[in-house]
Short mmCIF file of the C-alpha atoms (twelve columns), coordinates in Angstrom:
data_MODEL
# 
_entry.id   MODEL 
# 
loop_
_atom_site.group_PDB 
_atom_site.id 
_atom_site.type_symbol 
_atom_site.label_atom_id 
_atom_site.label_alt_id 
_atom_site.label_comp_id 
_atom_site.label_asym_id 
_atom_site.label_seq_id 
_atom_site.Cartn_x 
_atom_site.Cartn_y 
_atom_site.Cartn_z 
_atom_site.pdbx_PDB_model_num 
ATOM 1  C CA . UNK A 1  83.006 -96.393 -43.266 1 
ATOM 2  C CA . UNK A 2  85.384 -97.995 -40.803 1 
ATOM 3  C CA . UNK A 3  87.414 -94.744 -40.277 1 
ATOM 4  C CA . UNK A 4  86.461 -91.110 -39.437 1 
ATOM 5  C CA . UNK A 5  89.538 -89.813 -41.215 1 
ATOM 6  C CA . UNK A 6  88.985 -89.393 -44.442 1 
ATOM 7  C CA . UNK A 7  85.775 -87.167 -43.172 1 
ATOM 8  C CA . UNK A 8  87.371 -85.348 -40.889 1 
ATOM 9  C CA . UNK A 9  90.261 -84.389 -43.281 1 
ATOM 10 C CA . UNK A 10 87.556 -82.719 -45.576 1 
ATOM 11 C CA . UNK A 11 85.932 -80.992 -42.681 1 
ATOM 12 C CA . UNK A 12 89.931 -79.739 -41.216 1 
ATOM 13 C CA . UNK A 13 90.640 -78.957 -44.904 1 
ATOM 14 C CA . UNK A 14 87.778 -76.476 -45.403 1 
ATOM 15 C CA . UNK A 15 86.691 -74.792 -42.101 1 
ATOM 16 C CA . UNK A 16 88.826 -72.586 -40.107 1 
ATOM 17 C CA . UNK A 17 89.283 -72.793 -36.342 1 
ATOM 18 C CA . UNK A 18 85.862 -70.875 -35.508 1 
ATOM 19 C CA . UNK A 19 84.022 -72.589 -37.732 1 
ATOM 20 C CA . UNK A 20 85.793 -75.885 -36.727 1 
ATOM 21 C CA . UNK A 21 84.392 -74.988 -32.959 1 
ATOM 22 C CA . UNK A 22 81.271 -74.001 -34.028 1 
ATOM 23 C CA . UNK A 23 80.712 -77.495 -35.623 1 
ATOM 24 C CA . UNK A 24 81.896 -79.087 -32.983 1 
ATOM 25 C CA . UNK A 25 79.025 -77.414 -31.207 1 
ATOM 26 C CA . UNK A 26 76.431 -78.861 -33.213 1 
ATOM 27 C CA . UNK A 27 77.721 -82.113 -32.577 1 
ATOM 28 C CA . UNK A 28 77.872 -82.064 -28.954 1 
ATOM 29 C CA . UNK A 29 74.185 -80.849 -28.906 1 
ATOM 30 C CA . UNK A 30 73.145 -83.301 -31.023 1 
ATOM 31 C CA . UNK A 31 74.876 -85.925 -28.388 1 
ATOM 32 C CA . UNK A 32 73.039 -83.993 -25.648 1 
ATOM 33 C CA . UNK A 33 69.521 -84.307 -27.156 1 
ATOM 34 C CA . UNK A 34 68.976 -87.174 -24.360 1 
ATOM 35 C CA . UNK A 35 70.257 -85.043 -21.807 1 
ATOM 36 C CA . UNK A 36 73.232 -86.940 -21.214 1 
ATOM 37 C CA . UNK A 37 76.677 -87.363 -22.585 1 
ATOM 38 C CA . UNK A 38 77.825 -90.944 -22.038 1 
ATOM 39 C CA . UNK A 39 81.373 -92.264 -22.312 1 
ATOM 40 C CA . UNK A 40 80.855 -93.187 -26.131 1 
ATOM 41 C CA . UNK A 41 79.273 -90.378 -27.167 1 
ATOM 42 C CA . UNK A 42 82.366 -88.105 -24.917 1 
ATOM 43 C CA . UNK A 43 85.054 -90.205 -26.695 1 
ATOM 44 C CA . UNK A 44 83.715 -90.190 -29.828 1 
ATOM 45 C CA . UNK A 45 83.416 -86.015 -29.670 1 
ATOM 46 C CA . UNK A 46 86.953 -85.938 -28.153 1 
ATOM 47 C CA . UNK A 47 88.380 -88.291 -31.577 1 
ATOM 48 C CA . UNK A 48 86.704 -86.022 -33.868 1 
ATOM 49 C CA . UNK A 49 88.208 -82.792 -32.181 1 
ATOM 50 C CA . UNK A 50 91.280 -84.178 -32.443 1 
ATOM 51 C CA . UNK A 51 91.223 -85.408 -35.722 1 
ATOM 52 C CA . UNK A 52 89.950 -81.858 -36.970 1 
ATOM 53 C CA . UNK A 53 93.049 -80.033 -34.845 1 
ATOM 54 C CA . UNK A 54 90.802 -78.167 -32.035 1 
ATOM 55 C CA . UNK A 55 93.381 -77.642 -29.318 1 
ATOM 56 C CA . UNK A 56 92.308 -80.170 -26.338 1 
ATOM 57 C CA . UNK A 57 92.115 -77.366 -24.174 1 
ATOM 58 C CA . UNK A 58 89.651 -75.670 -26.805 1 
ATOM 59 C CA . UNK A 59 87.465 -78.800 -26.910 1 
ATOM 60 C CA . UNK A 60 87.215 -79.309 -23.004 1 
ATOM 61 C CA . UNK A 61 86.520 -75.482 -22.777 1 
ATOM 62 C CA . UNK A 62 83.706 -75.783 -25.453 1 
ATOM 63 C CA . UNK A 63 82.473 -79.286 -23.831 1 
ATOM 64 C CA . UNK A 64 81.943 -77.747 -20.597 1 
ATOM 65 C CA . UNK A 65 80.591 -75.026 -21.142 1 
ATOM 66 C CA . UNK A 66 77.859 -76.714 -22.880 1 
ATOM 67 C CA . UNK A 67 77.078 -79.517 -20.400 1 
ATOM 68 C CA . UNK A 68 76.650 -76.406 -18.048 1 
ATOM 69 C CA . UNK A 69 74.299 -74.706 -19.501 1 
ATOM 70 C CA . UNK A 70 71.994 -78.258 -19.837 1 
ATOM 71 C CA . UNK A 71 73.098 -78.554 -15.676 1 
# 
């Protein structure tokens, strides 16, 4: 698939804003599994947030508070 946007609209379709952040979770521990987040991996997160309507402020909240707990 060339576009995330016809998976994302599924995934924004079904889950509500908890359940949005909780996936979002998931997927920013599996991008940590090397101990890093690197710029792809960060923008990549940050497309999918917005493409599933997380408020930005939500996602950078959620973001950091992960990478600090792996500090």
């Amino acid at each position: 698939a060339v576009s995330l946007q016809e998976f994302t609209a599924e995934i924004h379709a079904a889950l509500t804003l908890p359940q949005k952040l909780k996936f979002l979770e998931m997927l920013i521990t599996v991008a940590l599994a090397d101990g890093r987040l690197d710029k792809h991996e960060r923008h990549l997160l940050g497309k999918i947030a917005d493409l599933i309507y997380i408020p930005h402020a939500d996602y950078v909240g959620l973001r950091d508070r992960i990478l600090g707990s792996y500090g």
